[in-house]
Every structure is written in C-alpha cells, then in structure tokens.
N, C-alpha and C positions, 0 to 999 in steps of 0.2 A: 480443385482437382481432388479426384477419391483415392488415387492410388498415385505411389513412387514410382515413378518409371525405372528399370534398369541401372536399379543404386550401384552406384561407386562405392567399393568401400575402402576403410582407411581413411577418413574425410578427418582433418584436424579443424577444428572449433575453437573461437575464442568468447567467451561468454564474461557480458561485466553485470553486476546488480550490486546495488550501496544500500540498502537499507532492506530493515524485515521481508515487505511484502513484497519487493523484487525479487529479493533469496529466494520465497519462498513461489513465484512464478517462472522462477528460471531455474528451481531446479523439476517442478514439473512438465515443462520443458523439455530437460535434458531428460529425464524419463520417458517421454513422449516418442522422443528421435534415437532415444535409442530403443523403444521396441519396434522402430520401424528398422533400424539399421544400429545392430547391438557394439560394431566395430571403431565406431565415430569414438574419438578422443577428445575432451573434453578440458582445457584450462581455464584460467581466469581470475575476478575478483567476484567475492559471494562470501556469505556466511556458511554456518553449518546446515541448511536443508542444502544448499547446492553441492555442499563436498559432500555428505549424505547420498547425495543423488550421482555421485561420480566424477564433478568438475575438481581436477586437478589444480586447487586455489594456489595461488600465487600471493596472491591479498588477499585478504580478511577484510569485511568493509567496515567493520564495528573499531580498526583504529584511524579512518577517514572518516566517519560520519561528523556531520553537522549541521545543524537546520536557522534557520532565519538569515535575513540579509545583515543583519550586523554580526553574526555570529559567523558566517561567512568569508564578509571578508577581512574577519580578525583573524581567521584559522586559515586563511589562503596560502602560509608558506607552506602549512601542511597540506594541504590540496595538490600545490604546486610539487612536492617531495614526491606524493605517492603517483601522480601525473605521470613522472618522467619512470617511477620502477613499474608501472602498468605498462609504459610507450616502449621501454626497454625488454618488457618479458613478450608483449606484443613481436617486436621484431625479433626475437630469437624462436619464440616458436612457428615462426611464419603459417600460419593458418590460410584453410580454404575458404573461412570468413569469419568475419565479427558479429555477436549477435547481443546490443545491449538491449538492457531494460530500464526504460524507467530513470531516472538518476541524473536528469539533463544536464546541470551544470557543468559535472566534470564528462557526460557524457559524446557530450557533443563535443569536447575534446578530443577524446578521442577516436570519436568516427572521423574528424577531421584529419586526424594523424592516420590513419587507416587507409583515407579514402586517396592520400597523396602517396600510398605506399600499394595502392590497387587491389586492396584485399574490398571484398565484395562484406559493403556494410544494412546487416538488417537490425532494424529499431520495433523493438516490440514495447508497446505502451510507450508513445511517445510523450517526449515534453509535454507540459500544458501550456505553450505557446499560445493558445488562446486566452489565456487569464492575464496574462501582460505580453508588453511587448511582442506584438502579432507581427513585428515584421521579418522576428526569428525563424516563421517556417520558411521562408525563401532561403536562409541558410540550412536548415533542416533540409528541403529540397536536396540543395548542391553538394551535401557530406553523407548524403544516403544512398541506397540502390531499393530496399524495399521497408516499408512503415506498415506495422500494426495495429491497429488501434482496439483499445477495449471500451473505448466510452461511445455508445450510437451514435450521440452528434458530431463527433469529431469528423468524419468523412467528408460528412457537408461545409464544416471551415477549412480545412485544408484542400476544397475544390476548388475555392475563392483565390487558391495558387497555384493553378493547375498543377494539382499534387493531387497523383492515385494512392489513395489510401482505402484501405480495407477494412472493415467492421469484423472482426472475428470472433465476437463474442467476449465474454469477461470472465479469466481464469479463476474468479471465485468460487463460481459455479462448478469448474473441476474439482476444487479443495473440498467444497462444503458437499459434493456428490462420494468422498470416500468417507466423510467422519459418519462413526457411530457411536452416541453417544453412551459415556461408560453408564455399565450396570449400578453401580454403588457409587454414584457420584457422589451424594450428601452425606454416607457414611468414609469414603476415601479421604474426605476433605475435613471430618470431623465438622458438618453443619447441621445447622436444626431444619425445620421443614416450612419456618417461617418465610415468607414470600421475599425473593430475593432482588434486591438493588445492585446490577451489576458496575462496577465503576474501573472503565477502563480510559487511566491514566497517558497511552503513550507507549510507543518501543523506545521510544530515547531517552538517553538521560535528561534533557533540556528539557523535553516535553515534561517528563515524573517531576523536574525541580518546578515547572511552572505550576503545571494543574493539580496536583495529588491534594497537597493541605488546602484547598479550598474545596475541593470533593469531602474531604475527612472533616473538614466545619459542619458538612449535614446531618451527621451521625443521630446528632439530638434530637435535629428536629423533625424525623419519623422514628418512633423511638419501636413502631411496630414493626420496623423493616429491617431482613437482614442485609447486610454490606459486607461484598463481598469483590476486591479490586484481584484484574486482570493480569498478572506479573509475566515478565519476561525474564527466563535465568540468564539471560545473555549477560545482562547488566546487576550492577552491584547490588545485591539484595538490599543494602542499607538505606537507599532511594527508596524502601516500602516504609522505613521505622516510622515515617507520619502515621501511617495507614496501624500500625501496631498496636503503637501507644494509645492509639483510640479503640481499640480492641477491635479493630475489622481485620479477619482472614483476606490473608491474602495465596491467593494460589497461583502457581506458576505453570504456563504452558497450558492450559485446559480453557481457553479462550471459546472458545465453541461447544466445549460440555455447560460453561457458565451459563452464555448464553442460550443455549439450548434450556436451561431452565429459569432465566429472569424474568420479572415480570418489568421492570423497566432497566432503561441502563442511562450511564451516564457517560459519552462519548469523546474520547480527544479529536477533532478534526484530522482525517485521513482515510485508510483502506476501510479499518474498522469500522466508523460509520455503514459504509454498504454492508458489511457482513453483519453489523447487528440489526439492518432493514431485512435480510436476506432472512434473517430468523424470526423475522417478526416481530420483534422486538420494540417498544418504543422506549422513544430516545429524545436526550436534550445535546446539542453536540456546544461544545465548547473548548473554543483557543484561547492561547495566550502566547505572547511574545515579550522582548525589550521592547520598553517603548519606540525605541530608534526604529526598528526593523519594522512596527508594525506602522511607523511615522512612512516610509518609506515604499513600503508593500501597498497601504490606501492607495498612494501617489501611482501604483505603477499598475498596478490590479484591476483591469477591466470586467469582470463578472460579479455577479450583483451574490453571490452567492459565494461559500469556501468548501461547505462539506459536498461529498459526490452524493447522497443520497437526494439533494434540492438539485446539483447541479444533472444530474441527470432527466430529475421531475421534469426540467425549469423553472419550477417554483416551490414554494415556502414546504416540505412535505414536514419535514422536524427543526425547530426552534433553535436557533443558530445564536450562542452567548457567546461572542465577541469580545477579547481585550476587557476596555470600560463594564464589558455589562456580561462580565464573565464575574460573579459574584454568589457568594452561598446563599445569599438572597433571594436571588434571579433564579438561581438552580432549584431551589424547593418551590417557588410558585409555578413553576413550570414542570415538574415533578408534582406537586399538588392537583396539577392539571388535568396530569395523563390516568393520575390513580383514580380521581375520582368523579372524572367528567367521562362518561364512556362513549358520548355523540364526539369527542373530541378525540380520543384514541380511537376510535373505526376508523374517522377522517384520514389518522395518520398512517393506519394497516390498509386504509383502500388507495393510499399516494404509493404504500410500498407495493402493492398488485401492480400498479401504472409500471413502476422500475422495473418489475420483471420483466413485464411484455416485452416491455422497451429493449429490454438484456438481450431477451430470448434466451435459448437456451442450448446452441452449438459448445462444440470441446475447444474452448481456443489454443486449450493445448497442442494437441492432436491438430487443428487447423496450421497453426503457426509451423508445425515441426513437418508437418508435407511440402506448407511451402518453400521451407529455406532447403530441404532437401531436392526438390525437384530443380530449384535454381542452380544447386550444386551442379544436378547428371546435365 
C-alpha cells in the first residue's frame, strides 16, 4: 500500500529493541510513522537512537543485554527481572499495538504476554528461527498478527508454515542513504593518510572481551597499515585499553566514515558484516564464544553459515574465522589475501554486487511504518 488511509490519530505504540542495530532500526522507524502521523506516542525498551527519535523508554536495553547460550542462561534472573518491569509498563500503558524488533529470546516473550492481553503484535526483523530450532516459527505463527522480514530468503522458509511474511527490504540501506561522509575525517581523527585497516571489534562488552586482543596481535604484522578500531561510547571505554596500548586509534561513533575509507576491515560476526559489504569493503569476519556456548550453538545451529553477508550470498562471499580458527594467524593470511591477490578481492566485491540485487533497494522504513499504520485505521 502507498498511502495511509484516513489516520487515526493519538494511536499509543509500544516499541521493544535490545541491542545496537535494533536501536538503531526502530528508531528509524519511529521517525518514519511519525512523518506519516506526527501524533503517535511512542514507549518502550531501546537505547539512545530510539529515545533520540521520541520513544518514551521505560528500559534501556544496555542494562539487559547478553549474548551466547551460556551467558544467557547464567544472566536469566536478570532477563527474568526486566521481563516482568517490561510486562508491567506494557500493561499500564495499554497500547494500540506492539512492535518488536529483532531480540527473540526475550522477544517472543513478550509478544506472548501481549498477544494474551489482545494488543495487536507486529515483529519487524524476526527471529532467525531458521538457523536453529525451526519448529519455533509455528509458535512465532500463534504470538503474532504481522512479521517483517529484512533478509530475502526468509519469506520462502517461513511459507513452509503457511506464514505470510513480507520482504520489505533491509533498513541498512535507509541508514547508509542519510550518511555523508565527514569532510576532514583523517584530520578529526588525528590520522595519517596511510591505507586503513578497519577493525571492528563488537557493540558488546562480551563481544570487545572476546575479539579485540587477537585483532590488536596483527598490529606487527603489516607494519605498512594503519589500525584503526570501531568504538561504541555506549560502553566503557576501558574495553579499547588492548587496542591503545598497542598504539591503534581508536574512534567512537564514526563506523561509516571508517569505513567509508578502509581498505580492508576486520569484522565481528553480526549487522556490521552487511554494512561493511554494503561499502565495499572487504572483509574477514570472525567470532568467538565460551566454549560451552559455542559447544552447544554447533549442536543446535542448522546454517552452514553465521555472518549475513554468506548468509544472504548462500555461499562462502568473505572468510568466516570461527571459534578454533579465529586466530592472528588465520587473520593475517586472509588479510594477506585480500591486500594482495586482486583476482581474489573482485571475487569478493562482485559476491557483494549479488547482495544488493538481492536486497534491492525499497525504504523498509517507510514500508514497515504504512503497514502497522494501515492495520491500525
């Protein structure tokens, strides 16, 4: 649909996102709905782009976040704590609907609590039910009324439940259509003009304790290159001191001026991946976990693949260093690779061409925020 029909206004809104790139889709988003319908009231849980953007937060999700399956569910009372003050601010603002993002675990709790409470629940960027335990979209199904999706393939597995799901495009392409990149980035930043190695460690604390110091091990061995790692101020700047002591700048917040001028980068598995494809960038992507978690994730994790830039391809487009074979070793031959095999970098700039098409190039912003309004009138 291209237009609102005859908005209602005054519509109250309940908006959840747990982590960076959620924030930072659901408050363009809330930007989006309300240049269609400026009246809309907007609470919830979000960081600083969503209360930036007008969601009257109730929670902050940076004192809930947690990532892996053992880190999970060792932090579950806490999960459990902010569950019930989410469930609780939920039923006192009684909302004309729910609209999560992204965030399944604790998410799809509370669509559940919602959906028994008859508030009308939309899921933008759903679960990755497809990467394990596929028999969660049939509960996905029965705790929703309308599902988003940003990844192309996803419509086609969630068919396999007769679940109408929509392709709406990938709100990256919103974000990366307003940056321009700053005029005096290399002098802002106090750099020199030597060819940059972007290394972005992670929005989380877990993720900077796992990856940073084996990023900051490569320093040496390109001694021609500069390093220059991706900071979030959200988090304690002290999780960079690896990155210091080794004499690498570290800048915070300029993730897309970075890479808007690296010549390679170094990736934590997640959003980032696609946005340093998105810049053409090549890339080596690499996780780490407990071992417990990643014991346990193997076991349950049906995709041959973790980062979204392969998982979109469907196959191998950037070098995936894994757990065991996540080492400063592994990282400079593959790095060695891209610098100076250039039949080898086209390969991985002409897998990142395939991503686009695939993408296309709709507002899912602007998409997403017609639809939940139209369901409203």
């Amino acid at each position: 649909m291209s237009f609102v029909s005859s908005v209602v206004k005054n519509k109250k809104l309940y908006i959840i996102s747990g982590e960076r790139s959620g924030d930072l889709h659901a408050s363009n988003l809330v930007r989006a709905m309300h240049k269609l319908d400026s009246t809309i009231q907007f609470r919830g849980m979000g960081g600083t782009y969503s209360q930036e953007a007008g969601v009257d937060l109730a929670v902050n999700y940076s004192e809930v976040a947690l990532m892996g399956f053992l880190e999970v569910v060792l932090g579950f009372r806490k999960v459990l704590k902010y569950l019930k003050i989410v469930k609780d601010d939920l039923n006192a603002f009684q909302p004309d609907a729910l609209i999560l993002i992204d965030y399944g675990g604790f998410n799809m709790r509370i669509a559940a609590f919602a959906k028994e409470k008859g508030i009308p629940v939309h899921y933008y960027i759903p679960p990755k039910v497809w990467a394990w335990n596929q028999k969660r979209a049939l509960k996905l199904k029965a705790i929703t009324d309308q599902i988003y999706s940003i990844l192309p393939f996803e419509p086609g597995f969630f068919k396999r439940f007769e679940m109408d799901v929509e392709y709406v495009g990938n709100p990256l392409f919103d974000e990366i259509k307003k940056f321009t990149p700053h005029e005096f980035f290399f002098q802002k930043n106090e750099l020199s003009y030597a060819p940059i190695i972007a290394l972005l460690p992670g929005s989380r604390k877990q993720e900077i304790n796992a990856m940073l110091q084996e990023m900051v091990n490569l320093v040496s061995k390109f001694p021609n290159a500069q390093w220059v790692v991706a900071g979030v101020d959200s988090l304690d700047s002290k999780l960079y001191e690896p990155a210091r002591k080794a004499g690498i700048k570290v800048i915070f917040n300029q993730t897309y001026d970075l890479l808007s001028h690296a010549t390679a980068a170094v990736v934590t598995s997640g959003t980032a991946t696609l946005e340093t494809a998105l810049f053409r960038v090549p890339q080596v992507v690499v996780y780490r976990t407990s071992p417990l978690s990643y014991a346990i994730g193997k076991k349950l994790i049906r995709v041959p693949f973790i980062s979204l830039v392969n998982l979109i391809a469907e196959r191998e487009v950037a070098k995936e260093l894994i757990q065991g074979e996540f080492s400063a070793e592994n990282i400079q031959a593959e790095l060695q690779r891209i610098l100076s095999n250039p039949v080898y970098k086209g390969q991985m700039l002409q897998g990142y061409d395939e991503i686009f098409e695939r993408l296309g190039d709709q507002s899912a912003s602007e998409t997403v925020a017609r639809h939940i309004l139209n369901s409203l009138n």
